[in-house]
Structures are given as structure tokens and as C-alpha cells.
N, C-alpha and C positions, 0 to 999 in steps of 0.2 A: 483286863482293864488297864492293868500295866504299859501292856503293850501300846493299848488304845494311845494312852500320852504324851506313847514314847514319841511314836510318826507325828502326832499335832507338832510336841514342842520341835520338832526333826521341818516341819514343814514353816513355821513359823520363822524359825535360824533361816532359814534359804529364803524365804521373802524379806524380810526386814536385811539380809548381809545384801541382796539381790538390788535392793533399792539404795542402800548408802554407797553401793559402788557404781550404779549406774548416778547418780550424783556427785559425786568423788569424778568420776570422769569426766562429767560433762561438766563440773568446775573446773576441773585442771586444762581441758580445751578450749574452755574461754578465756581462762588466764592465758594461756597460751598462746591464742590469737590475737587476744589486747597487748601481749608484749611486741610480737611481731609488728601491730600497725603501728605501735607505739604511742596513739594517742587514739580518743575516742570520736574522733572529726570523722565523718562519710569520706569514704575514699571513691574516689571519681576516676576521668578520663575527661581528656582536654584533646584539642584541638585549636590551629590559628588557623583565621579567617584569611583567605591568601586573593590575591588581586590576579586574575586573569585572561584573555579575552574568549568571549560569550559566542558562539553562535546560534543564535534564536530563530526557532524554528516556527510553521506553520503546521500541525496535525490536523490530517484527516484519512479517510480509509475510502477506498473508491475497488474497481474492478480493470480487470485488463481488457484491451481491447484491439482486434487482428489492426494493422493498417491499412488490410483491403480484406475484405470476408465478404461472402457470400454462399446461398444456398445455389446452385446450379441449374437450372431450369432448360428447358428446349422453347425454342421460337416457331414449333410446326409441331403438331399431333403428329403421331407415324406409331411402328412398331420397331423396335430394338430389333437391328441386326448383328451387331457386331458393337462386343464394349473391349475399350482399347488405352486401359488404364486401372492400376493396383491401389487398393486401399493403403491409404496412410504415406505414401509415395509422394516427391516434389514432382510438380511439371513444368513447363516452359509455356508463356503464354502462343498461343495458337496452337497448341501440340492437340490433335484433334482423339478426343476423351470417347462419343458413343456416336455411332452410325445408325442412324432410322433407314427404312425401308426406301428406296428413291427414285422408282422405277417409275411411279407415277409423275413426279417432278422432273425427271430425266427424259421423259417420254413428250411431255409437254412443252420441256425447252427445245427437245428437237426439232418438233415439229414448226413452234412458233420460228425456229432460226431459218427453216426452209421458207415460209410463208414470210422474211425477211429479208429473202435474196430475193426471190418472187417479184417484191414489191419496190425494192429499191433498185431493179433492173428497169420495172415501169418508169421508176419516176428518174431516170437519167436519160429513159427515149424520146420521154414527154417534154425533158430539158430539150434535147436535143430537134426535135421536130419543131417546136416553138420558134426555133430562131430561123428555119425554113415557112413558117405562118402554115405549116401542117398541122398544127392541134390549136383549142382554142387555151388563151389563159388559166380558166378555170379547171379545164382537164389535167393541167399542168400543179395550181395546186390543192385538186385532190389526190392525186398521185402523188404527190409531197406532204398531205397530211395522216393521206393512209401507210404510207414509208416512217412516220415519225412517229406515229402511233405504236407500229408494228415494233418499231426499237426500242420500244418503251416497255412493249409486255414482254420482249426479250429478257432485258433486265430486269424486269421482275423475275420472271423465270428465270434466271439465275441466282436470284438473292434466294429463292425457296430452294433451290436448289440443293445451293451452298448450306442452307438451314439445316438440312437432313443431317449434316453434320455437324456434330454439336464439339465445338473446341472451347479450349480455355482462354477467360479474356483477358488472365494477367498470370505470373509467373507465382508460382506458390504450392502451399500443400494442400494436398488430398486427402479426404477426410474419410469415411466408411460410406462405402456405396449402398445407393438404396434401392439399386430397380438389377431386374435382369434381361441377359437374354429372351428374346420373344414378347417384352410385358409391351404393352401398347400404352404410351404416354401422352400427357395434354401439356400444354405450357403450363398449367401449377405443377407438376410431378415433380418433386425435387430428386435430381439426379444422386449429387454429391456435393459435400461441403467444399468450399476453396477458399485458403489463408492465407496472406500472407502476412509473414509471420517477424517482420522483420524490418523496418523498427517495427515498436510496439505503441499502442496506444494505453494509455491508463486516465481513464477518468474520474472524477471524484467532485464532492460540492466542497464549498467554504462559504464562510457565515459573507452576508452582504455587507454585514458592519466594517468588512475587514478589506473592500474593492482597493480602499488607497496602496494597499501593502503587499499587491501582488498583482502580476504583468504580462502579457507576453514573454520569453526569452528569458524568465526568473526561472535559476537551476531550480531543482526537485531531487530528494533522494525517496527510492521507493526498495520496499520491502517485501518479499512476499515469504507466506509459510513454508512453500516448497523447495526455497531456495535460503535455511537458517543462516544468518552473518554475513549475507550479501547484500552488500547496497548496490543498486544500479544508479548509474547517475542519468539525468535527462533537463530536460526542461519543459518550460509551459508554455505550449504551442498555440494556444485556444484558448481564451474566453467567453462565456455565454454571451448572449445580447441580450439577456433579458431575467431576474430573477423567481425563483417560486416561489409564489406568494403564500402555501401551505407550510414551507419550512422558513423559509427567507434568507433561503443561499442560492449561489449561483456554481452552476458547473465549469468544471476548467478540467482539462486537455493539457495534455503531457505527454512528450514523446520521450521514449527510451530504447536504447539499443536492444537487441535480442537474437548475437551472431550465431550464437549454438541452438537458439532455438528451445533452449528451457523453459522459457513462458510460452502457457497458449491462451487462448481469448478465456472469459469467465472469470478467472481466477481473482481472489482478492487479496489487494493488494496494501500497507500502510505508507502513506504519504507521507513526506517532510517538505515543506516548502520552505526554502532556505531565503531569509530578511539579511540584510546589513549587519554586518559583526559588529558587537559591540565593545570597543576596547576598554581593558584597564576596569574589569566591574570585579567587586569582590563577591566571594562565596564561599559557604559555609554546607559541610553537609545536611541533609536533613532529619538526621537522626538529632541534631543537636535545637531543630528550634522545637519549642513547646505550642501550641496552637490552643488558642481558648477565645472568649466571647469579648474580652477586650481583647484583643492583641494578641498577634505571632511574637514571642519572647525568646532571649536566651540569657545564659548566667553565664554574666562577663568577669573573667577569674584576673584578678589584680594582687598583688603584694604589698606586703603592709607588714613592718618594722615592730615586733612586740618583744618588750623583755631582751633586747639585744638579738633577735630569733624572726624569721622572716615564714609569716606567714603567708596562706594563700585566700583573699576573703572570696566568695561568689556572688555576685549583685544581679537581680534581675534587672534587664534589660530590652527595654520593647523597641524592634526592629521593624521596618518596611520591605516584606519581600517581595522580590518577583517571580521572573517563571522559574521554573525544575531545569536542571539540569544536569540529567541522568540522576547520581547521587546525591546531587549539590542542589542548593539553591541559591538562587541571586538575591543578595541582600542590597537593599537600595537605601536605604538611610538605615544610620545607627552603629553604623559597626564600619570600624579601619581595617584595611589589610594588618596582617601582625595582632591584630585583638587574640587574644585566648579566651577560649569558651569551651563550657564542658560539653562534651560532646555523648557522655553516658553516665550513669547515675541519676540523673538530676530527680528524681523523686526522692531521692533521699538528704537533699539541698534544700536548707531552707535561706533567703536572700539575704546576702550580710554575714550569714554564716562562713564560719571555718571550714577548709576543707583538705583530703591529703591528696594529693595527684599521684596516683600511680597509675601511666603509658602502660607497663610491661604489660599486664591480663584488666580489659576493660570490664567494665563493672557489670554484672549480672544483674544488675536493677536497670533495665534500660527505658528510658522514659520516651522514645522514639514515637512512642502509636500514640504520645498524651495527647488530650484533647481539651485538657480544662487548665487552669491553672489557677494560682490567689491572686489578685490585681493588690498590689504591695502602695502605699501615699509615697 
């Protein structure tokens, strides 16, 4: 029973010593850290509003598109004889791609060419006898109309001819073949794709409301995923004539370089449409405004004379912003270049209050995401 005691009172020492020194600690840490800040005022992070020039942009997100594209089709039904081009390969316009069958078409322009010597021997006798009163007028021209006839279905029978082979109508790349040896094709058979790949096209809409502020020969910076921290520069080749009436934007056209051929058609792409630089605007990052149902704000940090001792007061402050700019935003009224504003803590600022500024390690209360704030008289 003794012993029963002995462990309670044994166990009771180790909780109660266990608890005045985990209090004993965390007293003397608090002390410790109140001596450090040296005063009991929120310690913040500031930043100045600095003045610099703005270029404002237009977003939007649109697709790439070849400069010349096409699926490759034949102008004559026949059978594949002979293909005479590698997938994924550039070619040279006219470089002749697949061979049909042409024996038939070869066979017809010969015969029609003999049956055009034939008739244009008649119709230079028939000249010629006319002016001796050997033949009549009319014999003269029908023999000149069956002569011009005949040259006519020549040239047809040449253009089918020439059909049989099927070449490229502009210089570019080649895409993955679809037909083979022996398949017998119609004019929908798509052969093979053809790009060119160089400039590029990239299209995209912009809101109607916004026509005044973009043009023809307005630069463009454009982005795509495949190509991380590259901007391509370009411009706006094209405006719609007409806008959609389901969104109520209009599309626009933008040409962009593409010498190594990185970009191919489909791809998507992020647009900037580049406005008028705007000089001499100031800005502030946006970590520092507070956003709520009255007013985008910030606490504008000024000094103030107490007890011989220069304090730092924080005053709310309600600003006019504009666009983003990257990390910044553009403040339009309210705020001077050289203004100081806290730019972290500020949940733990209340307006008019004291505050200690320490730059070195920004404050771990960051009120960056707030969305509410107190609207102060």
C-alpha cells in the first residue's frame, strides 16, 4: 500500500514540476521576444510606391495557324502508281508528290494531237485553195472551225494529263501520308497534309467594346506552352468585318515569325496586344493593396514626433487602381511616387495605429489574399 503512494506522490512531482516549467519557458520566451521588438506595436514591412513607365497590354488566348495549309487532294480519279515524297519532309512547290495511272489520258492526248495535225493541214489547203476560187467560203470555215475545235480538246487533254500528276502548289512541309501504292483515289481522297510553316498565323477574338484600341500593324506579343519564356514578337495583320453576335468579340490575325519552325498549326497560344506606353504612372505591388466592398485600400505609413521619439503611424488609405502589372499594380489616384505603404502584415494594423518596420524578415501575417476590410470615418 506503501508502495501504492509512493508512484502517485512520484507521478504527481513529474506533472505539476512538468507544467511550471513548461510555463517558466514560455514566460521567459515571451519576455524575450518583447525585449527584442522592444515595444509592443505589430511589426510590419513597407514598401514605396515608385513612378515608372507602364506598358499595357491587351489579353487574350487564340490558336496557331499554318500561313498556307492544306489537305492535298488529286484533280482526276486514277490508281496510285508511283509516290515520290517522305513523310514529315519540306518540298518545293511544283516538286511532283504521287503519280496516277496515265495511260489512259496519254493515250487520248495522242491520238487527239494526230487528229490535230490532220485537221490543221485541211484547214491551211482550204486557206489556200480559196484564194484560187477552188473551194467555197464556208468549206474554208469549217475547216477552221473543226481545226480550233480540235486544239481545244488538245489542251484539255493535256491539262488531264498533267493531272495524273499530282504536285505541290506551294513550297512547305509534309505532313503523314494517307494513301498507298496501288489504292485507287477520287478527288476527296486526301493525299497528305501541306504547311507552310513560316510566318505563322495566330488568331484569337477581343471583346467589340475594345475596336478603338487595336489595328491593323499593332505589335503582338505571343506565347505558347511549348515554347516556356519565349515571346515571339509579331503584329496584327487582320481584322474581322464583322462581329459575333453570341460572344460579341471579333477576331483578329497576327502574323509571327517561325524560322526554325517550332510552332505548328493547332497549337495554343497566349496573346498580348501591345496599347501606348504609359509614362511616369506609379505602382505599388499587389500584395500591399487590401480589397473589400468599399474600396481597394492601403496603409499609408508616415512619421510622427512623440515624446522626443519618431514614430511610425499606419493610416488607411483608399486608392484608385488599374490594370496588373505582373506583380504590381497601377495606382491611379491616391497615392505619390515615394509614398510608403506596408506592404505585409497589415492584418495586424489597425488605422492610426503604431507600428515597427522591420525590411530585414517580412512579416508572416500576410494580408495579400484579404478581401474584406473595416471602412474607417
Amino acid at each position: 500500500m506503501r508502495k501504492y503512494f509512493f508512484w502517485i506522490i512520484i507521478l504527481l512531482i513529474i506533472i505539476f514540476g512538468g507544467t511550471f516549467g513548461f510555463h517558466f519557458l514560455r514566460n521567459a520566451k515571451m519576455a524575450e521576444q518583447l525585449a527584442a521588438r522592444g515595444s509592443l506595436h505589430p511589426v510590419i514591412s513597407t514598401v514605396a510606391a515608385v513612378k515608372k513607365d507602364y506598358q499595357p497590354v491587351l489579353p487574350s488566348v487564340g490558336s496557331l495557324t499554318a500561313f498556307k495549309g492544306i489537305d492535298l487532294t488529286s484533280q482526276v480519279n486514277g490508281e496510285i502508281t508511283k509516290i515520290m515524297f517522305v513523310s514529315g519532309r519540306h518540298t518545293k512547290q511544283g516538286d511532283a508528290l504521287v503519280q496516277l495511272d496515265d495511260r489512259l489520258a496519254r493515250e487520248a492526248y495522242n491520238m487527239d494531237k494526230a487528229t490535230l495535225a490532220y485537221d490543221k493541214v485541211n484547214y491551211l489547203s482550204q486557206k489556200a485553195l480559196i484564194k484560187n476560187n477552188a473551194t467555197s467560203q464556208n468549206e474554208v470555215d469549217s475547216a477552221q472551225a473543226t481545226y480550233m475545235a480540235q486544239k481545244a480538246k488538245v489542251a484539255q487533254d493535256k491539262i488531264n494529263l498533267d493531272d495524273t500528276t499530282i504536285r505541290a502548289p506551294f513550297s512547305g512541309k509534309l505532313g503523314l501520308r494517307q494513301v498507298d501504292v496501288g489504292q485507287y483515289i477520287t478527288t476527296s481522297t486526301v493525299i497528305v497534309s501541306l504547311q507552310q510553316l513560316d510566318p505563322m498565323y495566330v488568331d484569337f477574338p477581343l471583346s467589340s467594346n475594345l475596336l478603338s484600341q487595336f489595328k491593323s500593324g499593332q505589335a503582338v506579343h505571343v506565347e505558347v506552352n511549348s515554347q516556356p519564356g519565349k515571346i515571339y514578337n509579331g503584329k496584327i495583320v487582320a481584322v474581322d468585318s464583322l462581329v459575333d453576335e453570341s460572344t460579341r468579340t471579333v477576331n483578329v490575325r497576327a502574323s509571327i515569325k517561325n524560322d526554325d519552325e517550332s510552332l505548328l498549326p493547332g497549337q495554343f497560344a497566349d496573346i498580348s496586344v501591345l496599347l501606348p506606353v504609359q509614362k511616369d504612372v506609379v505602382e505599388v505591388p499587389r500584395a500591399a493593396i487590401t480589397y473589400s466592398l468599399y474600396g481597394n485600400a492601403v496603409l499609408l505609413v508616415t512619421e510622427k514626433e512623440v515624446d522626443g521619439k519618431t514614430e511610425h503611424i499606419a493610416t488607411e488609405k483608399y486608392v484608385t487602381t488599374g490594370d496588373v502589372d505582373g506583380e504590381n499594380v497601377v495606382i491611379l489616384k491616391g497615392l505619390n511616387a515615394g509614398d510608403v505603404i506596408v506592404s505585409s502584415g497589415q492584418n495586424k494594423v489597425s488605422s492610426g495605429g503604431v507600428v515597427t518596420i522591420n525590411n530585414s524578415t517580412p512579416s508572416t501575417d500576410d494580408s495579400s489574399q484579404a478581401t474584406t476590410a473595416t471602412k474607417t470615418s
